[in-house]
Each structure stands twice: as C-alpha cells, then as structure tokens.
C-alpha positions, 0 to 999 in steps of 0.5 A: 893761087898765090894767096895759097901758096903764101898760107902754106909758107905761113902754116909751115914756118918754124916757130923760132921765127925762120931765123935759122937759130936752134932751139933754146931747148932740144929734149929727147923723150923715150916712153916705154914701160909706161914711163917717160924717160926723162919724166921731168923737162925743165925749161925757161919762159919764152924758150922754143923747146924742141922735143924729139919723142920716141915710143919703144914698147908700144904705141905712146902719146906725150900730152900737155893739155895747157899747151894743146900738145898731143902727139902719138907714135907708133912702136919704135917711131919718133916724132919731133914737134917744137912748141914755145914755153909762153906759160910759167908753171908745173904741167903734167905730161901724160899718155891718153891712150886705153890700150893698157890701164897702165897707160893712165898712170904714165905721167911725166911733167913739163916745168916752165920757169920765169 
C-alpha cells in the first residue's frame, strides 16, 4: 500500500519541482472561430510554461506533436496543463479534431528560444 501511495504522489507532483515557485511562463490561449488566440507563444529553453486553454465556440484541441501535448476542451471549458520547454525550435500548434474541415487549418505556433 505505501508503494502506492508514493507512486501517486510521485504522478501528481507539479513539473517545477514541488518547490512552490510559479511558472517561468503562464499563457492564456482562447480557440475559437478556428484560430488561437494569441497563435504565437514565445518562451525560453528550460522555462516551465503553464497554458491555461479555453474553447469558446466549439469544442478545440491545442496539439504540439514534439512535446506530446494533446489537450481538448468542451465548449466554454478551460483546461490548464504545464509543460517544460526542453527543445529549442519553432513547433506548430494545431487542432486535430474532424468536426469541421475548418479544424485542419487551425494553427498556431510554439517558439522555444535558447
């Protein structure tokens, strides 16, 4: 049991450590209209980015293939997920749901600068 309960604190530990300081970088993301909103996140190598999405219209996802990100929220919903911007690079953001073929050219990108 206690084998258990150390894996479950270990899965539900923030990314910044448990250290208690906020984020390097806290973006707020609105998708609607099929766009995102801003469609450009700019951040530092090695910042812990906390991005707190929301779907206005429809249902949206905010997908990052390289960071294996792939959130999705309901209409009107927010989600909030952090990540560490470990790869330097210019990554597109893009929604994969087939609801719409609107939803194929919803893009955004994510810049991790060195």
């Amino acid at each position: 049991m206690r084998d258990l309960l150390i894996s479950v604190l270990l899965v539900a530990a923030p990314l910044n450590g448990g250290t208690g300081s906020p984020p390097a970088a806290e973006i707020s993301v609105d998708a609607n209209n099929f766009a995102y909103t801003p469609a450009r996140i700019v951040v530092q190598r090695g910042d812990i980015v906390r991005i707190t999405f929301r779907a206005v219209d429809m249902p949206h996802t905010f997908v990052v293939d390289e960071y294996r990100i792939a959130k999705r929220a309901a209409i009107g919903q927010t989600i909030t997920f952090e990540f560490r911007a470990d790869r330097v690079g210019t990554f597109t953001i893009y929604c994969n749901l087939t609801t719409d073929d609107r939803c194929k050219r919803m893009k955004g990108e994510l810049v991790v600068k060195p």
